[in-house]
MDAnalysis code that builds the backbone (N, CA, C; Angstrom):
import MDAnalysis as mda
import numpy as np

u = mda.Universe.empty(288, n_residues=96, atom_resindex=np.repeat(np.arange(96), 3), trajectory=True)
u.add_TopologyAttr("name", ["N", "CA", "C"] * 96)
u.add_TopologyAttr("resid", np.arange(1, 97))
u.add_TopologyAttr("resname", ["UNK", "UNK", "UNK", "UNK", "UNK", "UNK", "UNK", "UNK", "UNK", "UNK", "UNK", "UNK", "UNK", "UNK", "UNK", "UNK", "UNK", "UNK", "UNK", "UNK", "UNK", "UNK", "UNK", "UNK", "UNK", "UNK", "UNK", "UNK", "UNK", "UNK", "UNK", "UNK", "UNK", "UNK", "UNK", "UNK", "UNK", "UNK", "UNK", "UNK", "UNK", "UNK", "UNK", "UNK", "UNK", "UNK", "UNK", "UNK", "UNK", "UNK", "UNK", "UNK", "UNK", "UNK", "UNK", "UNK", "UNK", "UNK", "UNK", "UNK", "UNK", "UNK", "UNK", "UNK", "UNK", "UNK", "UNK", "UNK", "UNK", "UNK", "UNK", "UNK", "UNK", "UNK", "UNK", "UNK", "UNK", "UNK", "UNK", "UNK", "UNK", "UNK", "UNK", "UNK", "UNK", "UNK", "UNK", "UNK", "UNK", "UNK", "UNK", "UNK", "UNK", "UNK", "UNK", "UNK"])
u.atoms.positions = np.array([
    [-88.366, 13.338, -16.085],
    [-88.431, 12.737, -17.407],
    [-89.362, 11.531, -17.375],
    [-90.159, 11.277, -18.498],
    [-91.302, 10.325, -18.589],
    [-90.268, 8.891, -18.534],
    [-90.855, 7.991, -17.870],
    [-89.907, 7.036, -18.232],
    [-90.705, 5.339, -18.956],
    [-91.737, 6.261, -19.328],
    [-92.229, 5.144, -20.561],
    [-92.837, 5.081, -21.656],
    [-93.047, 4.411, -22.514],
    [-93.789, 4.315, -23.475],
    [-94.742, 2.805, -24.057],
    [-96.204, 3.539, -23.766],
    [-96.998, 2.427, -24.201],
    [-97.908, 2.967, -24.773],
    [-97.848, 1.786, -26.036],
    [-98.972, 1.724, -27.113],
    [-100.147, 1.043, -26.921],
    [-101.135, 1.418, -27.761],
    [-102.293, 0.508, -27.077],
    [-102.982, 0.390, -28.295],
    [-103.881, -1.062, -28.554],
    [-104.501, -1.111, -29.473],
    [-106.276, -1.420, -28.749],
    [-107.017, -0.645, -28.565],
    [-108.248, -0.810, -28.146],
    [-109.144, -1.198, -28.905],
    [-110.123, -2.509, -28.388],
    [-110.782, -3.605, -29.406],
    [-112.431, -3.430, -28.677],
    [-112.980, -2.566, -28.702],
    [-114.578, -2.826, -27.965],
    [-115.184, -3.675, -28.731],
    [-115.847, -5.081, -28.492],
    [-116.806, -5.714, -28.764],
    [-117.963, -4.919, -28.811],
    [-118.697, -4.592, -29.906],
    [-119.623, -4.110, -30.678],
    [-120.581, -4.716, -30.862],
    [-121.841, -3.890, -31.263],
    [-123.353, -4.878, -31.318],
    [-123.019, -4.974, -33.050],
    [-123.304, -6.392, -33.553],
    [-123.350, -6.395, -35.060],
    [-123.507, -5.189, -35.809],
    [-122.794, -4.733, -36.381],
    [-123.165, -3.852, -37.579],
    [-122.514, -2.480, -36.960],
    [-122.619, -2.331, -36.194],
    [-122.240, -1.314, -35.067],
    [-120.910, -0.533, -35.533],
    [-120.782, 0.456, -35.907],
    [-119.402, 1.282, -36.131],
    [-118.544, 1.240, -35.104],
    [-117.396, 0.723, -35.139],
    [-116.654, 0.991, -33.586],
    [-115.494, 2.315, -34.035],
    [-115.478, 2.750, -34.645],
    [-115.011, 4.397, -35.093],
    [-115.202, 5.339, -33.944],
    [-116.420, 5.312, -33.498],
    [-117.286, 6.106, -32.673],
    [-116.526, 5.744, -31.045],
    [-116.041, 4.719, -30.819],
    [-115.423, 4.167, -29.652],
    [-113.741, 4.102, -29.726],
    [-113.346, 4.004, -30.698],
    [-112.103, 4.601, -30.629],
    [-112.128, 5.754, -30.721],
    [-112.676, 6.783, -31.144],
    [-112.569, 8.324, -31.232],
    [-112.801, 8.540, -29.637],
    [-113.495, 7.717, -28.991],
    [-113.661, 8.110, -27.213],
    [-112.769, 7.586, -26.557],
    [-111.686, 6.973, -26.955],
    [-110.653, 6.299, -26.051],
    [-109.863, 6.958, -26.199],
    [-109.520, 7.517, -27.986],
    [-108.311, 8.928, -27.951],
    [-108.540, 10.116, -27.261],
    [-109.883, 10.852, -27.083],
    [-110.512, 11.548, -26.442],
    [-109.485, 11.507, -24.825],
    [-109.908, 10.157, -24.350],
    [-109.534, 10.222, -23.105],
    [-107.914, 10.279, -22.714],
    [-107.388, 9.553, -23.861],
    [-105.779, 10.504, -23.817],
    [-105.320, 11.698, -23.755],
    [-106.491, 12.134, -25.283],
    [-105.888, 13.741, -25.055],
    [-106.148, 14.554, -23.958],
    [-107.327, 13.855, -22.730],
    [-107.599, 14.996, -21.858],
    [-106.977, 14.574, -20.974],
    [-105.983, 13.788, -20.573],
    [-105.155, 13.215, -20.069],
    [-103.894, 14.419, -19.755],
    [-103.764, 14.962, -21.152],
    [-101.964, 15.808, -20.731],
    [-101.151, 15.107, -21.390],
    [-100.761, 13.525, -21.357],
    [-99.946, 13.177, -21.665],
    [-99.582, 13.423, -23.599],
    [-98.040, 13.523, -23.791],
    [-97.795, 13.349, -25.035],
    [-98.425, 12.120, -26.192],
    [-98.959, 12.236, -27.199],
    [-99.255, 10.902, -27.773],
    [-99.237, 11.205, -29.151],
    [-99.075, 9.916, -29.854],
    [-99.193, 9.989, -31.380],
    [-100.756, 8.768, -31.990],
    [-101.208, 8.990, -32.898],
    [-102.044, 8.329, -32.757],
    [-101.848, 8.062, -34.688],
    [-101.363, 6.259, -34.446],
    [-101.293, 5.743, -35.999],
    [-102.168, 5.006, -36.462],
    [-102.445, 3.888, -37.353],
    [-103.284, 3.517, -38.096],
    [-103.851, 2.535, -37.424],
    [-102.375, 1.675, -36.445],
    [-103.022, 0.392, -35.907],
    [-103.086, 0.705, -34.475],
    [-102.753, 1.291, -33.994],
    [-102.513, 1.729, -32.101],
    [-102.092, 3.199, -32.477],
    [-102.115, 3.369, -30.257],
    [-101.695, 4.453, -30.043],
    [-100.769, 4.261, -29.376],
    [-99.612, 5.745, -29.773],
    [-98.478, 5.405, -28.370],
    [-98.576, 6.806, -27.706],
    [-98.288, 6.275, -26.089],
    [-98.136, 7.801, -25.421],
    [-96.969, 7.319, -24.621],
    [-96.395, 8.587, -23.739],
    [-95.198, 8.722, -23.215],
    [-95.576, 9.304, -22.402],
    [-95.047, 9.049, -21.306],
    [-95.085, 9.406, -19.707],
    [-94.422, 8.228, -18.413],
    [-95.394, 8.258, -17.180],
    [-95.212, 7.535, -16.018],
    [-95.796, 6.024, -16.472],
    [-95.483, 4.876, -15.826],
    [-95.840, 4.114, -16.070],
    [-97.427, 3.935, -15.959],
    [-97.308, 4.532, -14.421],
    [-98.741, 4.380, -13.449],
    [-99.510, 5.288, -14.100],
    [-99.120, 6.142, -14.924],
    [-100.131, 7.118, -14.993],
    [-101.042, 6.723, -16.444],
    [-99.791, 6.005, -17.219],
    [-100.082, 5.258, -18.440],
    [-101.078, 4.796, -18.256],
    [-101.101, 3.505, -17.098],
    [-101.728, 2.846, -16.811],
    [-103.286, 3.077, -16.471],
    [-102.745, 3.917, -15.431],
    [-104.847, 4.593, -15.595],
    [-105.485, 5.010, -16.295],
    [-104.563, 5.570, -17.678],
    [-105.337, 6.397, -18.902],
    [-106.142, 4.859, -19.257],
    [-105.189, 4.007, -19.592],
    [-105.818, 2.738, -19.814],
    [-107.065, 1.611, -19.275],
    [-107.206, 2.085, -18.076],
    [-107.828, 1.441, -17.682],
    [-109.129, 2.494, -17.364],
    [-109.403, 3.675, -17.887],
    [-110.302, 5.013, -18.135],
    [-110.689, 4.558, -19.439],
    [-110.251, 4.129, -20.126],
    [-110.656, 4.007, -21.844],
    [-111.422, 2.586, -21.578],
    [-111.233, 1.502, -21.257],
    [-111.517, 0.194, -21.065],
    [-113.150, 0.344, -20.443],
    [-113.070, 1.225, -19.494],
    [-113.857, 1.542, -18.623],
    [-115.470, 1.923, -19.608],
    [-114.803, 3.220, -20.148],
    [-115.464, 4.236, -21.374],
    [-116.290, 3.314, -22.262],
    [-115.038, 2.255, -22.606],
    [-115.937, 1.593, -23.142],
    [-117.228, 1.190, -23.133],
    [-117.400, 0.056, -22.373],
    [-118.354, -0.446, -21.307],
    [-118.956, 0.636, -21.089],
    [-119.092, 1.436, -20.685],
    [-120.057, 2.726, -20.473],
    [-120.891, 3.046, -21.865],
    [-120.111, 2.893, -23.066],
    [-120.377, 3.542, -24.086],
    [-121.496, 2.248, -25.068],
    [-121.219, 0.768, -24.450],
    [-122.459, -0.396, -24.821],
    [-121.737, -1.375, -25.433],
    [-120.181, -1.011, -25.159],
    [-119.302, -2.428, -25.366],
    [-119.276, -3.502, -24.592],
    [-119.353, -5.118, -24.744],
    [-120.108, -5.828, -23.753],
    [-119.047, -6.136, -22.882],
    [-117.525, -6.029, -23.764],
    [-116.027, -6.725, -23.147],
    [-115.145, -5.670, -24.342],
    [-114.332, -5.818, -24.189],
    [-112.995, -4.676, -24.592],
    [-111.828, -5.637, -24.658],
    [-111.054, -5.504, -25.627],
    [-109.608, -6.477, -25.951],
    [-108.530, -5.350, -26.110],
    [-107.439, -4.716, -24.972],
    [-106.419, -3.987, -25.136],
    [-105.284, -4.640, -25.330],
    [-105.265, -4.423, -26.485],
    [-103.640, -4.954, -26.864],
    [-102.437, -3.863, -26.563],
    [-101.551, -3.896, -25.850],
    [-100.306, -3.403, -25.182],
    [-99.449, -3.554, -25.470],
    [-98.106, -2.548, -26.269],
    [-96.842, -2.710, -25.580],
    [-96.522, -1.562, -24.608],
    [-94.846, -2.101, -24.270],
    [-94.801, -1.143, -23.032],
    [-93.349, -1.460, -22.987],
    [-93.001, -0.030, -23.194],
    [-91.471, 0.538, -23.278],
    [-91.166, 0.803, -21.801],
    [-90.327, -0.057, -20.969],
    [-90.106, 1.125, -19.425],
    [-88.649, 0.781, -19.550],
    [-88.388, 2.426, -19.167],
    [-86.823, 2.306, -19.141],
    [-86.749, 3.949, -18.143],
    [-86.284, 3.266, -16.801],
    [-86.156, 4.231, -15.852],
    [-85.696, 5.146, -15.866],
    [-84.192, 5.453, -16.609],
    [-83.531, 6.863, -16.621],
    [-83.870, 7.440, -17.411],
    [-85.213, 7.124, -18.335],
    [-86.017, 8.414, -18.858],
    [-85.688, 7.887, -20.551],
    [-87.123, 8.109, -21.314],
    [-87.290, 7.938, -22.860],
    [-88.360, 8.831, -23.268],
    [-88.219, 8.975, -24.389],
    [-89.357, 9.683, -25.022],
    [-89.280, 8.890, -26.454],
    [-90.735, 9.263, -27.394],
    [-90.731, 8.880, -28.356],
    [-89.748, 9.478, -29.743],
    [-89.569, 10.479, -29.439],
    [-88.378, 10.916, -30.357],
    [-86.961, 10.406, -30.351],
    [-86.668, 9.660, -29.095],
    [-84.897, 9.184, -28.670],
    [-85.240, 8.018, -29.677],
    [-86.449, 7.193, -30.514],
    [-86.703, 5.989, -31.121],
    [-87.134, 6.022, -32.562],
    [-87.413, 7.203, -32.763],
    [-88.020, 7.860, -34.169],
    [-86.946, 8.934, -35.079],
    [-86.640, 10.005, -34.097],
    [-86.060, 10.772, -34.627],
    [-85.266, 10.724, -35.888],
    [-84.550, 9.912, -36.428],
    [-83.556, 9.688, -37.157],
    [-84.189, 9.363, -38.494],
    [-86.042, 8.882, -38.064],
    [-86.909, 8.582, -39.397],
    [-87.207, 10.136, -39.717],
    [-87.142, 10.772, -39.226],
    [-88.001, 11.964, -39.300],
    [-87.272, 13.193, -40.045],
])
């Protein structure tokens, strides 16, 4: 069982004028080829899984960035860990 959940809000510093649309569409990219479960809302993303594994998706997107002509990147984080296992539905479900 996954035993976390973290959201992420990814901020690439952009050249003036610059669409950053184009750079978040490559950071979700790198979730979805990831495997892991995710939802993707207006202001962040959340996915569910390992902590560590969370973690590298994150630090693959940060990366992407910078690759992609971002000069610095601002990830804003939360982070659900709860060892005997969560998913995003044990926190939603009841809206749904």
């Amino acid at each position: 069982m996954n035993n976390s959940l973290v959201s992420i809000q990814i901020i690439p510093k952009t050249k003036p004028g610059e669409d950053v649309i184009p750079y978040v569409d490559e950071a979700i990219k790198i979730i979805d080829e990831s495997g892991v479960k995710y939802e993707v809302h207006p202001l962040e993303t959340t996915m569910e899984g390992e902590l560590s594994h969370l973690f590298e998706i994150i630090s693959k997107m940060n990366e992407r960035m910078v690759e992609m002509g971002s000069r610095n990147v601002i990830s804003q984080v939360k982070i659900l860990y709860q060892p005997s296992g969560i998913a995003m539905t044990d926190l939603t479900e009841k809206y749904r």
